[in-house]
C-alpha positions as CSV (number, residue, x, y, z in Angstrom):
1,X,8.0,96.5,-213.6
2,X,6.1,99.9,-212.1
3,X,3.5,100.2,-209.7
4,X,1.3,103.6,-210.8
5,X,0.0,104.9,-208.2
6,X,-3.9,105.5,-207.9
7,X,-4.3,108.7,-206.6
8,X,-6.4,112.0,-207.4
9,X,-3.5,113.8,-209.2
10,X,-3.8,116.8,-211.6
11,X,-3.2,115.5,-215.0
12,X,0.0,117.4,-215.4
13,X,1.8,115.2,-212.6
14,X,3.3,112.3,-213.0
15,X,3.9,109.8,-210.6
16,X,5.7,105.7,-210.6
17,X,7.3,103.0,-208.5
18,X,9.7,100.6,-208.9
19,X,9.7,96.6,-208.3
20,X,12.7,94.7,-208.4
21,X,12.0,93.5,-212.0
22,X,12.9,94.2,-215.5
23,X,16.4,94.9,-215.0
24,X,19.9,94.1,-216.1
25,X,21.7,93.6,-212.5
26,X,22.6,90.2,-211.3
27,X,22.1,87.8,-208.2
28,X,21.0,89.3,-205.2
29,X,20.3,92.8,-206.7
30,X,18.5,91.1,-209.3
31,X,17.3,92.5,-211.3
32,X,16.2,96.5,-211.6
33,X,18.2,97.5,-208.6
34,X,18.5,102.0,-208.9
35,X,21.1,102.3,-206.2
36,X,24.7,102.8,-207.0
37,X,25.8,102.6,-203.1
38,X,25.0,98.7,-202.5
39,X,28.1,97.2,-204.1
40,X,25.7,96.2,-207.3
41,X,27.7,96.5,-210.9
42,X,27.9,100.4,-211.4
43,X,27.2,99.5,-215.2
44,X,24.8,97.8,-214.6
45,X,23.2,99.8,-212.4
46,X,23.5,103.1,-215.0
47,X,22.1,100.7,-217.8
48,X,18.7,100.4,-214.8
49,X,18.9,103.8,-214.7
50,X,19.0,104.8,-218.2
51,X,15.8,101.8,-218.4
52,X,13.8,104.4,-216.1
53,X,14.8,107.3,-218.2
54,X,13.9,105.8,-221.1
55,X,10.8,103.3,-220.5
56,X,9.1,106.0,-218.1
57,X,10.2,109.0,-220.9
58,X,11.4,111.3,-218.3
59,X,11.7,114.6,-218.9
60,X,15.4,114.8,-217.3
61,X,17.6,112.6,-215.4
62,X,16.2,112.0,-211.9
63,X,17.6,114.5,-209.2
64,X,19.5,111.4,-207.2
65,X,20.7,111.9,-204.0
66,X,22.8,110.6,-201.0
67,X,20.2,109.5,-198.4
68,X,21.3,109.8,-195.1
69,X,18.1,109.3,-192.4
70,X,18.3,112.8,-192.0
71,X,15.6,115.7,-192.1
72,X,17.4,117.6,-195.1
73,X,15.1,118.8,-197.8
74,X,16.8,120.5,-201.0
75,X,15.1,121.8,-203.7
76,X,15.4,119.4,-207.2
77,X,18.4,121.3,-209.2
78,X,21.1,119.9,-211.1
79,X,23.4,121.8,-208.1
80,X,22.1,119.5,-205.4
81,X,22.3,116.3,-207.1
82,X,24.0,113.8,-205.2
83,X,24.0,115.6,-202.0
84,X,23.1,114.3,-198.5
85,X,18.9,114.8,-198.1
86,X,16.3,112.7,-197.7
87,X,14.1,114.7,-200.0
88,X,13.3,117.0,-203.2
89,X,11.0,119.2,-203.9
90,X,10.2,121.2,-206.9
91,X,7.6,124.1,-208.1
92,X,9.4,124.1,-211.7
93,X,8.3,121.4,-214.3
94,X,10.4,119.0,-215.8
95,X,12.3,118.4,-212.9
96,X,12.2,114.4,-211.4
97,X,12.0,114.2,-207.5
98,X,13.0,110.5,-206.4
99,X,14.0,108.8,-203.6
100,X,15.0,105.1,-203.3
101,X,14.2,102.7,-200.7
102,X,14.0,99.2,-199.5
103,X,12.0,99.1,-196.8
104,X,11.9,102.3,-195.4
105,X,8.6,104.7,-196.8
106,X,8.8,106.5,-200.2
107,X,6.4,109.5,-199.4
108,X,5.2,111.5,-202.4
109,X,3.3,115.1,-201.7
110,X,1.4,117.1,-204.4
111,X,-0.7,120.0,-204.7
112,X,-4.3,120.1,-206.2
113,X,-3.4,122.3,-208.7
114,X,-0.5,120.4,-210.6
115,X,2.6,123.4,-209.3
116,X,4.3,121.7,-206.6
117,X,5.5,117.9,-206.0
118,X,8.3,116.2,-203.6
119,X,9.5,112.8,-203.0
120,X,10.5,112.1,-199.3
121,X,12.5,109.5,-198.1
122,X,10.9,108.4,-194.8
123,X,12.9,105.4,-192.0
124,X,11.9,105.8,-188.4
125,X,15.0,108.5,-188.2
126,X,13.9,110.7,-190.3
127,X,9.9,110.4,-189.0
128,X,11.3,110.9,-185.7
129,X,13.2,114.1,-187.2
130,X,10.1,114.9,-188.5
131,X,10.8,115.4,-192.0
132,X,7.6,114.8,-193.7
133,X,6.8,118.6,-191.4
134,X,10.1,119.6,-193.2
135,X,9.3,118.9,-196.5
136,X,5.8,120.8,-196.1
137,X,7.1,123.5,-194.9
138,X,9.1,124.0,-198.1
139,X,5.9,123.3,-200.5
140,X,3.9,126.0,-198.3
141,X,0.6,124.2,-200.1
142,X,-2.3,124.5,-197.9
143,X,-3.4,121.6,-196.0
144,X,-6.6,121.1,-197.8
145,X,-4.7,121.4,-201.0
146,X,-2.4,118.2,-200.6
147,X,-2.0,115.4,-201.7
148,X,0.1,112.4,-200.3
149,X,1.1,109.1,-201.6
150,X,2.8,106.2,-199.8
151,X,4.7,103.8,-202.0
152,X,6.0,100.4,-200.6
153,X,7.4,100.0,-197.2
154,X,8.2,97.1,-194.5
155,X,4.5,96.4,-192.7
156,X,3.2,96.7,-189.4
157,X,2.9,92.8,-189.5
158,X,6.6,92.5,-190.0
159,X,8.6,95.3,-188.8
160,X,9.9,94.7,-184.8
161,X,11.8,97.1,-183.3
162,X,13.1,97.8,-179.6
163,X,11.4,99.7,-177.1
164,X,14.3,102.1,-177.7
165,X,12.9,102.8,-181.1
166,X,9.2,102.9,-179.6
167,X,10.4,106.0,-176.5
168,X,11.2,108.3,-179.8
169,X,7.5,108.2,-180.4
170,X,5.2,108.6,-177.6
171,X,3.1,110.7,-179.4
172,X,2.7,107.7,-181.9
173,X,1.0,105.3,-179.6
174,X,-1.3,103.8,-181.9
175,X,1.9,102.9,-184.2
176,X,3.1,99.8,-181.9
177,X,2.1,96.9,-180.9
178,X,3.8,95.0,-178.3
179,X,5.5,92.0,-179.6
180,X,7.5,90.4,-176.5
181,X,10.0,92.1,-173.4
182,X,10.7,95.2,-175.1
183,X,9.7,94.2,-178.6
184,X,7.5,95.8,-180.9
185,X,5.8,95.7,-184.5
186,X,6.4,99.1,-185.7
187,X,3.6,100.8,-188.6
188,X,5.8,103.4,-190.7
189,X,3.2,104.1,-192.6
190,X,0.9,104.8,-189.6
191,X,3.2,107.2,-188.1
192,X,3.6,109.0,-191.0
193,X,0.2,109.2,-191.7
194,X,0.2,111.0,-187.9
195,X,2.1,113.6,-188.7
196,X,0.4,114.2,-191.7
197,X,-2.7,115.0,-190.2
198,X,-0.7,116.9,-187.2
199,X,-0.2,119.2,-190.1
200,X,-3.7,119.0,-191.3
201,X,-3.4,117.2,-194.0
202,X,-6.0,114.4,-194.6
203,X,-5.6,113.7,-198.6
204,X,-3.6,109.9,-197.9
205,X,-3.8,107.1,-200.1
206,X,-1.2,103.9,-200.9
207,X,-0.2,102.1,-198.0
208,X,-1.0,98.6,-199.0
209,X,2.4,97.0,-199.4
210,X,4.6,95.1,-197.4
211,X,8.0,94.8,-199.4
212,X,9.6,92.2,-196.7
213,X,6.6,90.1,-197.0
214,X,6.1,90.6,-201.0
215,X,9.8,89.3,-201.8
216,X,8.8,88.5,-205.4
217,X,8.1,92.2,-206.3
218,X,10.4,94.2,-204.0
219,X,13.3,94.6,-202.2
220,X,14.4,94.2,-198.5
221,X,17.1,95.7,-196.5
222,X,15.5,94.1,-193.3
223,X,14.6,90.4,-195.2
224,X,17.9,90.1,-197.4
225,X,20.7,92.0,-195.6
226,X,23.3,94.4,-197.2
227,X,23.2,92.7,-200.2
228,X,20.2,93.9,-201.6
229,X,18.9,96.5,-204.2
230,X,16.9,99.1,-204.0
231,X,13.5,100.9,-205.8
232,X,13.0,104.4,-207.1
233,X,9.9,106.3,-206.3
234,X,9.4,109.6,-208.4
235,X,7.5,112.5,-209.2
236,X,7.2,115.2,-211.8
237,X,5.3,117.7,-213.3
238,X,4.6,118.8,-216.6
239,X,3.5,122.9,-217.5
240,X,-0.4,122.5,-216.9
């Protein structure tokens, strides 16, 4: 039902991801879709939620909001819930960063220390808006002092995109491989791991899943169409 990541965290952070199991929602968001904009059962979809709450023991209700493949980054409040961003951060414990996803790359930053965390929602848009360089620039850790996780995305192996997609990131090279006239098999999470280390940052781990390939486990906007669910990746913090 949850995928822990394994990564060097202070004890006092928390960290999970979703699979598509050990839900209540029905054929094809079966079964433990999170997202209430994909035309699941909104019951059903609040008794998944309240699953999460209550099999994870969250401190709060996660701080859910409207992702929009932007570069927004709002701070984790009960004021910004529900608003357009494609991440949350927060230096305050008790507060649940998430972001949901279905193909796209659920990023996750920390600090060494246990005082900072974010969840970042990260499609080719928003890596081309560079918001991974947003979000850090909000956290103001020092490069040697974070941390990054990245939870399940679409894989290098799978994901083809135009060459149209490719001209947004010439600086990304090393992230396509051709794949036919003007085709190419796109690495999110190799692109992301670029700008991470643009920014100094050398602390990476996850990466190993392909959730168009892995249909059992996850979800997939690019495999299934529309009509499919979504996974929650979240962080939090306890006071140290």
């Amino acid at each position: 039902m949850f995928i822990k990541p394994n990564w060097p965290l202070p004890s006092n952070i928390h960290s999970i991801s979703t699979t598509r199991h050990g839900g209540v929602s029905l054929k094809p968001y079966d079964s433990f879709n999170l997202a209430m904009h994909v035309d699941d059962n909104n019951g059903d979809v609040s008794k998944n939620r309240q699953m999460l709450i209550d099999k994870l023991q969250l401190p709060a209700d996660p701080i859910w909001i409207n992702q929009i493949h932007g570069k927004t980054v709002l701070k984790a409040s009960e004021i910004h819930r529900e608003k357009d961003a494609d991440s949350t951060f927060t230096d305050e414990p008790y507060q649940v960063c998430v972001v949901l996803t279905a193909d796209c790359l659920p990023v996750l930053i920390s600090d060494r220390n246990g005082k900072k965390v974010a969840a970042v929602h990260c499609g080719w848009r928003g890596l081309q808006k560079k918001i991974l360089t947003e979000t850090l620039s909000k956290l103001q850790i020092p490069a040697d002092e974070t941390l990054v996780w990245f939870g399940p995305a679409i894989s290098a192996k799978v994901y083809e995109v135009g060459t149209e997609v490719r001209e947004n990131f010439m600086d990304d090279t090393n992230a396509f491989v051709e794949n036919g006239p003007k085709k190419w098999l796109c690495n999110l999470y190799q692109i992301a791991r670029n700008e991470l280390h643009r920014n100094g940052i050398s602390a990476i781990f996850g990466g190993e899943y392909c959730t168009f390939t892995q249909k059992d486990q996850f979800f997939s906007y690019r495999r299934d169409g529309a009509a499919t669910g979504r996974m929650a990746t979240l962080i939090w913090f306890d006071e140290s």
